[in-house]
C-alpha positions in Angstrom: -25.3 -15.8 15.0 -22.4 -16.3 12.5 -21.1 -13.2 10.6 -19.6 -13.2 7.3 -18.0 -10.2 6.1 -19.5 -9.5 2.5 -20.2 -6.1 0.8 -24.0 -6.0 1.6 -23.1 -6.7 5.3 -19.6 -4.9 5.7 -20.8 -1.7 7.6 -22.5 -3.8 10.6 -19.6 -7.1 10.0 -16.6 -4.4 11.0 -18.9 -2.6 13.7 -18.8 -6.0 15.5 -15.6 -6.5 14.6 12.1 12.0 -6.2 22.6 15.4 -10.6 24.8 18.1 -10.2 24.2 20.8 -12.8 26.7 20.7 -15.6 29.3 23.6 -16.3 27.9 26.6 -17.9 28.2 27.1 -21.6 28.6 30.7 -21.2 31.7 30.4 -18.7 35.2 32.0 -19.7 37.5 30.3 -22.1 40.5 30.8 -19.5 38.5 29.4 -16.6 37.4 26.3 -19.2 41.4 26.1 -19.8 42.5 26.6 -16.4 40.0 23.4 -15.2 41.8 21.3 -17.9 45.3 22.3 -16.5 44.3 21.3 -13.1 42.9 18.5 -14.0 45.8 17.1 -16.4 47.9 17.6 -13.1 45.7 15.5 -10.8 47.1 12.0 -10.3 44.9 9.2 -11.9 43.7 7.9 -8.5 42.7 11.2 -7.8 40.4 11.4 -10.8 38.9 8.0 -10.5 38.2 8.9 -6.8 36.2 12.5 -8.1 34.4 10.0 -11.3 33.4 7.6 -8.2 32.0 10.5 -6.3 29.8 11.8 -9.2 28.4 8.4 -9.6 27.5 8.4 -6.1 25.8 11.9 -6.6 23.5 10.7 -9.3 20.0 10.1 -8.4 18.1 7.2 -8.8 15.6 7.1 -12.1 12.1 7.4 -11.3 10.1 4.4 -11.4 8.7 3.9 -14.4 4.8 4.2 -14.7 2.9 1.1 -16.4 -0.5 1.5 -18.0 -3.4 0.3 -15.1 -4.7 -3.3 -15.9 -7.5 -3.5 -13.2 -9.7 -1.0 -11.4 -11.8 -1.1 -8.2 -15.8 -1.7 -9.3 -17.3 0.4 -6.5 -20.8 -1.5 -7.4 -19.3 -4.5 -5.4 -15.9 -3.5 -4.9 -13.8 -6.3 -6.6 -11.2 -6.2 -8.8 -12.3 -5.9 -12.7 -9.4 -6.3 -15.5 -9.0 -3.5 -17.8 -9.4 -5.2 -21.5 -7.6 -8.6 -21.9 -6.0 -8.7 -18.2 -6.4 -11.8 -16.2 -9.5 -11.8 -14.5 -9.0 -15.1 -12.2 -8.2 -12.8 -9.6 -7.9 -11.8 -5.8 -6.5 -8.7 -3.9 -4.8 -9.6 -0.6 -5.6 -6.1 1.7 -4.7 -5.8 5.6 -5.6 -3.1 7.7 -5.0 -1.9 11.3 -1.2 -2.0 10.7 1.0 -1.7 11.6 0.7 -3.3 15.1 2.2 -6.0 15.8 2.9 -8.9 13.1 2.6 -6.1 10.2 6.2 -6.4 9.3 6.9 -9.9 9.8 3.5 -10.6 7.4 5.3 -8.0 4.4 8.7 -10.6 5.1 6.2 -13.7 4.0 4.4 -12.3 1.5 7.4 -10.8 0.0 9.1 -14.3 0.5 5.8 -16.4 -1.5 6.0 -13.1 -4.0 2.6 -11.9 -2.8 1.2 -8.7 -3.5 -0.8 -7.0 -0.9 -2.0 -3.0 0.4 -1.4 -2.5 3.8 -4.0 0.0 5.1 -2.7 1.9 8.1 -3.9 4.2 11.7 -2.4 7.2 12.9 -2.4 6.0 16.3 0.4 2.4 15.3 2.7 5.8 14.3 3.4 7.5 17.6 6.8 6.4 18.2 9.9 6.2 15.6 9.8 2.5 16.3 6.7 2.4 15.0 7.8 4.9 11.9 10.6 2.4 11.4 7.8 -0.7 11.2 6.1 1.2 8.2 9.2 2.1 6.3 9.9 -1.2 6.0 6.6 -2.5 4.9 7.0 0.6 2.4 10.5 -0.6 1.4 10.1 -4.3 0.8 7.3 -2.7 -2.0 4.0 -2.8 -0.1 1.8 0.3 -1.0 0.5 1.7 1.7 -3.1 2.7 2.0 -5.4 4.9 4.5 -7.5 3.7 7.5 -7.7 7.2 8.9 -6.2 8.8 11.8 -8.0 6.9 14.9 -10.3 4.3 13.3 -13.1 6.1 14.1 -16.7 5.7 12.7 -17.0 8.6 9.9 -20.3 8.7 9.4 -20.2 10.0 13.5 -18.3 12.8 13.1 -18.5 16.1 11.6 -17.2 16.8 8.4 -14.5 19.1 9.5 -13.4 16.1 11.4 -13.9 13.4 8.8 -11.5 15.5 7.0 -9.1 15.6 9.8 -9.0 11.9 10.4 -8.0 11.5 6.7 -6.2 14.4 5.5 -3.6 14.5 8.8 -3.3 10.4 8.1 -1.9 11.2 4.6 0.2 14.2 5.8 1.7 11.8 8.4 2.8 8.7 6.1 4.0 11.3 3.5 6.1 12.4 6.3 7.6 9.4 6.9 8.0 7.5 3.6 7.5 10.3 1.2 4.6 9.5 -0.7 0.9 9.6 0.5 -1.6 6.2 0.6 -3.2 6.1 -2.9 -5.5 3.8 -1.7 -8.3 4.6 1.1 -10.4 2.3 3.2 -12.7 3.8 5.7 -13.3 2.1 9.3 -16.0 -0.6 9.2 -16.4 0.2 5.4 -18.6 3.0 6.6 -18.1 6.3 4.2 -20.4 9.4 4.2 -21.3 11.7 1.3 -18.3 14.4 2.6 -15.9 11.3 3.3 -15.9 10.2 -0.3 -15.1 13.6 -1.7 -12.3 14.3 0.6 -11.1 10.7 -0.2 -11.1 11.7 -4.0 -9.7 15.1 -3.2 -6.6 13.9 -2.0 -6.5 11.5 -5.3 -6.8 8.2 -3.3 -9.0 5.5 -4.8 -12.0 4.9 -2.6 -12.1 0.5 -1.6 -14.0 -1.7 0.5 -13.8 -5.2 0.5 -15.9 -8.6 -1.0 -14.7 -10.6 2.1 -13.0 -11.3 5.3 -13.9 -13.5 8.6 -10.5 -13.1 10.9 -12.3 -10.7 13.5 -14.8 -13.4 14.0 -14.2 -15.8 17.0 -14.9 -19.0 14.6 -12.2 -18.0 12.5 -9.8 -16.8 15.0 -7.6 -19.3 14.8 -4.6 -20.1 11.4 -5.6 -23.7 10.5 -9.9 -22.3 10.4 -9.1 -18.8 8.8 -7.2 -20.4 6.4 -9.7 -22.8 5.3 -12.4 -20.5 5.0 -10.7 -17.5 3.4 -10.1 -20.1 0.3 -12.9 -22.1 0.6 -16.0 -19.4 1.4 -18.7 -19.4 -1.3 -17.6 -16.2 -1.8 -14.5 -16.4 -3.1 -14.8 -15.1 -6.6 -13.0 -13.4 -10.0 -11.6 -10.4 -8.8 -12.6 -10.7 -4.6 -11.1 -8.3 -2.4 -9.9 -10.0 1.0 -10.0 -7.9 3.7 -7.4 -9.5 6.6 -6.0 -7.6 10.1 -2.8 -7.2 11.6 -3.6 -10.3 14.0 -1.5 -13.6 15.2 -4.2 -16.0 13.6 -3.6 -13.9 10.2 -0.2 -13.9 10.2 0.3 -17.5 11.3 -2.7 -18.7 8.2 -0.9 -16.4 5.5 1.5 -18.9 3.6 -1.4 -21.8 3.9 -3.9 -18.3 2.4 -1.5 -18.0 -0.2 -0.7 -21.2 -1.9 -4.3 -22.3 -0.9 -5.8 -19.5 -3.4 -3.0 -20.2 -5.6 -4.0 -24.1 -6.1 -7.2 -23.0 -7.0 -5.7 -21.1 -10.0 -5.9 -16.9 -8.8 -3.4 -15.2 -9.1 -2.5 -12.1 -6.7 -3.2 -8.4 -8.0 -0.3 -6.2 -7.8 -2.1 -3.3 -6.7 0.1 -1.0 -8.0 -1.9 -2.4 -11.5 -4.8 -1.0 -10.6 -6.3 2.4 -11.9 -6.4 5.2 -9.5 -8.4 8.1 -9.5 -6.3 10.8 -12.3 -6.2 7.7 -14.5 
């Protein structure tokens, strides 16, 4: 029997499947004088070498915030546009990453100026190879998002380790790239009463998915994964694609992309959407 990953069937689908401080104003007139002396007597290469330095001592600006323009309806977990925003749209999401093509699929979206989350385990984070793999998905402006720890099931577990498998995940991406996921997706888009208020404890914003078909042997292959994840019935306004860290996903992603693209969605920069203190 075929599967298709949609939100009525996602639980049993995935189960098969941051400048130097300035000089006091109170400080003596004769030190103030003194400093001027000195630096009248400094040769002008010398200056510009000190100005140079400063410059390099400046911290960057912080990013500046823009207002949300979509938010995640948990009735069916799409994308919905917040007042006049586009809503011919999809979300490109992977989890399981970052394995093995992770990286190499942030170079190609990033090359076709695609958008994407890329949900992440504890266990692809052992090694500082692997630390290296996420800062650059990080770097080349993919948000990150939580898979928990060790993929497990939540709703078998106890809540004190529901809490684990989340809470250590975030602690160990912050640790790494600085920030914690902001988005959360829970193993085989199976959440529990507890899981959910952990989730929006830690301020992440709770996602599933509308559709996805690459953990399915039909599909496992670029030229049929890519033909189905634009053509599928359930490709709607505002779908939320759920893809893996796999060779038949990585190897279907630029035909994915344009294929979606010639049908006239755009790609949701998901650092657009609303999170949870919004």
């Amino acid at each position: 029997m075929k599967y298709i990953a949609t939100l009525g069937l996602a639980g049993c689908l995935l189960l098969s499947a941051c400048s130097a401080d300035a000089d006091s104003e109170s400080s003596k007139d004769s030190e103030a004088v003194s400093g001027q002396a000195q630096e009248s007597e400094k040769k002008p290469e010398e200056k510009e070498v000190e100005e140079n330095s400063d410059v390099d001592k400046e911290e960057p600006a912080e990013q500046e915030r823009v207002d949300p323009l979509y938010e995640i309806n948990e009735a069916n977990w799409s994308v919905s546009p917040i007042g006049d925003a586009n809503s011919k749209v999809v979300l490109l999401t992977f989890d399981d990453a970052p394995d093995q093509h992770a990286v190499e699929m942030a170079h190609k979206l990033k090359e076709l100026d695609a958008k994407a989350i890329f949900f992440v385990n504890g266990h692809f984070l052992d090694t500082p190879e692997e630390e290296e793999k996420l800062k650059e998905i990080h770097d080349l402006g993919f948000p990150i998002g939580n898979h928990t720890f060790s993929h497990p099931s939540l709703p078998d577990l106890t809540e004190e380790e529901q809490r684990e498998e989340i809470v250590s995940l975030n602690d160990r991406v912050e640790e790494i790239i600085g920030e914690k996921p902001v988005f959360f997706r829970a193993p085989f888009g199976a959440n529990t009463d507890y899981s959910k208020q952990v989730v929006k404890d830690e301020g992440m914003v709770l996602m599933n998915w509308t559709y996805g078909y690459d953990w399915e042997a039909d599909y496992q292959n670029s030229a049929s994964l890519a033909d189905i994840m634009v053509n599928t019935e359930y490709l709607t306004n505002g779908a939320n694609l759920l893809m893996h860290d796999r060779t038949w996903t990585n190897e279907a992603l630029p035909a994915i992309v344009s294929g979606l693209r010639d049908k006239g969605y755009d790609l949701v920069d998901p650092l657009t959407i609303k999170g949870v203190s919004e």
